[in-house]
C-alpha positions, 0 to 999 in steps of 0.5 A: 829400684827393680825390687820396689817396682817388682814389689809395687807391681806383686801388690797391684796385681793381688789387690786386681785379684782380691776384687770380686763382683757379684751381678742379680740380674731379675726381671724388675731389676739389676742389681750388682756390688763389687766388693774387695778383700783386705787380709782376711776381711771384706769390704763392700766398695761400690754398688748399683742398683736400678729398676727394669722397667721393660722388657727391652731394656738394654742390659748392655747399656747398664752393664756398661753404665755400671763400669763407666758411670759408677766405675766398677773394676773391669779386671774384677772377678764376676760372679752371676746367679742363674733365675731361682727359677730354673734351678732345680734340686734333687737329693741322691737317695730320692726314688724318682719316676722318669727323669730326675729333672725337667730338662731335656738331656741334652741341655742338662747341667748338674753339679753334687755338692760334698756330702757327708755320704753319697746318698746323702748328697744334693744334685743341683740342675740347670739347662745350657739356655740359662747359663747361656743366657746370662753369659751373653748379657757379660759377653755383650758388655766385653765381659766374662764371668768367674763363676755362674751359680744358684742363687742359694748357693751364693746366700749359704757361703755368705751365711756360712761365713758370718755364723759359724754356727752354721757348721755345726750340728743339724739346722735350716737356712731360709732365703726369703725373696719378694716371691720364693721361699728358699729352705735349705736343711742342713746337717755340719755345714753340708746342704742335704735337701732344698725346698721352693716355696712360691709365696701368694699373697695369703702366705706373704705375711710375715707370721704365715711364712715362719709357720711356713719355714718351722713346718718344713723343716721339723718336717725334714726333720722327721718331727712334724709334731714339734712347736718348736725346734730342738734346742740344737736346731736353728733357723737362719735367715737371710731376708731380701723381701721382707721388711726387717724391723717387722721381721725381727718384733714378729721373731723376738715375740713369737719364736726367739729361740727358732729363728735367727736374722742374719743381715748381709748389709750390717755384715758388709754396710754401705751409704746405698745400702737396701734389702735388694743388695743381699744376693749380689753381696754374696755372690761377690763374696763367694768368688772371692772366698773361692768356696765350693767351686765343685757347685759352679756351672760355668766349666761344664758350660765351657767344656760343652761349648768347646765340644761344640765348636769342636764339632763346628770347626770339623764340619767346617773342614769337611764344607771347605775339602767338599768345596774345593773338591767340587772347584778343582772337579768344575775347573778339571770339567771346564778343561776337559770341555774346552779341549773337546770343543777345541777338537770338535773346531777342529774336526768341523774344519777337516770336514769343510775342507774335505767337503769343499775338496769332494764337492766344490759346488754344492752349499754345505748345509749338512756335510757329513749327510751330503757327503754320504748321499753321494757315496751311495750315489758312488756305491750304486755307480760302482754296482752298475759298472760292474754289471757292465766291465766285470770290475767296477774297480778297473773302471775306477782306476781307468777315469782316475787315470784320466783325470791324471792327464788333466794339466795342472794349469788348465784349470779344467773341471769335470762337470759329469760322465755318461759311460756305457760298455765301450765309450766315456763322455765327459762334460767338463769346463775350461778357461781356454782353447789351448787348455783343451787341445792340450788335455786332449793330446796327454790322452791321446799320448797315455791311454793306448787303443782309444779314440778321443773326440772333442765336441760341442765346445761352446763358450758361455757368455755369463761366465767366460767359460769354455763347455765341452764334451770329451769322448774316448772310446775304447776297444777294452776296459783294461786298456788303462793298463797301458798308461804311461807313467 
């Protein structure tokens, strides 16, 4: 039982593998054919064909039109032809002047078919933008495609396929469009050289373009003088713009022995058969005849892209370590800020408070400037004293000792101090009588050889509180040293 499921499963998964589409998308419309693989023939399953008939058309919504309504396989191969136009053909032995195609570099992609010999081998070029573009029409319908390749590559493998003889010696294979007029001049089934023509409308005439065909190549032949080709030399052509039966009467009456007429649709038939059908029949074919796969743009296309996001993916990183550097240097800042401002809180605090110490009834606008001005003020004062006691600083230490002698609960404060060489007056406040005569005595019991008077005591009615004036004469400056501890 397992080896019939197993067995089942292998022949589902080759038939998924033996299924191919091919996709002509133009500017007047879209074209796609899917066809399918059975043992060593092929068969056309499915097609869809439709006009463009505006530039906006939505190629998405006929793509999925083309899997849903008319159920084309999703897991198929995709084979899709870049515009005719922007293929450009170069041989290896040609001696250009400047660059070799009219692409920038940077958007250059080109492919060497084998050849018998590398002078001998054809270059073909396309722009990353042209391989972009029809990538992007498959991606938007959640496709990929297998293959990406020139229009005339497609018709030489389907042509090859059918005539044998196309390996064979030297010949020329034509693919006739509304507009263009492919050649391809062959030698053993290798393509040595390709030659656009676009077609008016006074060559667009069935006579004029085999002229047309025949003179090109007996002219890359080297034989430009020949009416007719070598009898080993034959044209083949795959016609997608002109009409067949006219095409065939102007060939069997003029030219029967140059000219042979291979038809795709009678290769591969199909009830909704129409000449528009060719390129995409054999770019289906193509992919699941696997030839040439050197000649396919799309893994140069791939390779690029991936050096890109490459590219991408590291400035990426570089954006996210630069990002998260300058967060962690803003978050590491914003720190360091608060913290300083915490500090400078902290250092205005001290300030207050030693403002409010140092100068209790003064406003504090600017403390640091206030409390300078009265430095100075202290700076000039020590300056006089010592003009008049010979050290400032034993006049300083003698009124600190003073002030000492204050009691701690007499909440006396000293207003100002008027000095001069033999005698101190201080003018100070208190809350009571009992605080003054209690000051007054620890200074008469500390400071030795000194007189001390209280005067113009005097209480204030709008406060309550006690003025007086409080005079110690000394006989010496240094009598402070005789303080008691």
């Amino acid at each position: 039982m397992k080896e019939t499921i197993k067995n089942i499963t292998n022949a589902f998964a080759n038939n998924l593998k033996r299924r191919a589409i091919g996709i002509d998308i133009r500017k007047d419309r879209f074209c796609a054919v899917e066809m399918i693989a059975i043992g060593d023939s092929y068969r056309t399953e499915k097609v869809f064909c439709t006009p463009i008939r505006r530039k906006d058309d939505d190629l998405t919504q006929l793509l999925n039109e083309m899997f849903k309504t008319h159920h084309f396989s999703r897991w198929a191969s995709i084979s899709i032809a870049v515009d005719s136009e922007k293929v450009y053909y170069r041989r290896c032995s040609e001696q250009l002047d400047g660059k070799a195609f009219p692409i920038d570099n940077s958007e250059l992609l080109c492919v060497q078919l084998e050849s018998i010999s590398n002078d001998d081998s054809l270059k073909i070029a396309t722009s990353d933008s042209a391989i972009a573009e029809k990538v992007n029409i498959l991606k938007q319908a959640g496709q990929r495609p297998t293959t990406v390749t020139a229009p005339l590559l497609g018709i030489f493998r389907a042509a090859a396929y059918h005539q044998s003889d196309i390996e064979k010696g030297k010949s020329a294979l034509a693919y006739i469009t509304a507009q263009t007029v492919h050649i391809a001049i062959l030698n053993n089934g290798k393509i040595l050289s390709v030659r656009k023509i676009p077609l008016f409308e006074k060559t667009n005439q069935i006579n004029s373009i085999l002229s047309i065909l025949l003179t090109e190549t007996q002219a890359a032949w080297e034989k430009p003088s020949a009416a007719t080709l070598d009898e080993d030399k034959k044209i083949y052509i795959i016609n997608e713009g002109l009409n067949d039966e006219n095409l065939r009467q102007e060939i069997n009456e003029k030219y029967p022995e140059s000219f042979d007429i291979i038809d795709l649709n009678e290769k591969w038939p199909h009830n909704q058969n129409n000449g528009q059908l060719v390129l995409a029949k054999a770019l289906a074919f193509s992919v699941l005849k696997n030839e040439c796969p050197e000649a396919d743009w799309l893994t140069l296309f791939n390779n690029r892209c991936a050096q890109s996001l490459d590219i991408r993916k590291e400035l990426k990183i570089i954006v996210s370590l630069a990002a998260a550097i300058a967060i962690v240097s803003f978050v590491a800042i914003f720190m360091n800020m608060t913290k300083l401002q915490r500090q400078n809180d902290q250092l205005d605090g001290q300030i207050a408070e030693t403002f409010n110490q140092a100068l209790p009834d003064e406003r504090m606008v600017r403390p640091l400037h206030q409390l300078d001005h009265h430095l100075q003020g202290l700076r000039t004062t020590a300056k006089s004293l010592n003009l008049n006691y010979g050290d400032s600083s034993d006049f300083m230490e003698l009124f600190y000792s003073i002030i000492k002698t204050i009691p701690p609960q007499s909440e006396i404060r000293i207003r100002d101090l008027i000095f001069d060489q033999n005698s101190l007056s201080v003018q100070a406040q208190a809350q009571t009588f009992k605080s003054i005569q209690d000051w007054q005595q620890l200074l008469g019991e500390n400071i030795l050889q000194a007189k001390i008077k209280t005067s113009d005591i005097n209480r204030q009615d709008s406060t309550g509180l006690i003025s007086f004036t409080l005079s110690i004469k000394i006989s010496r400056v240094d009598s402070y040293a005789s303080i008691n501890p």
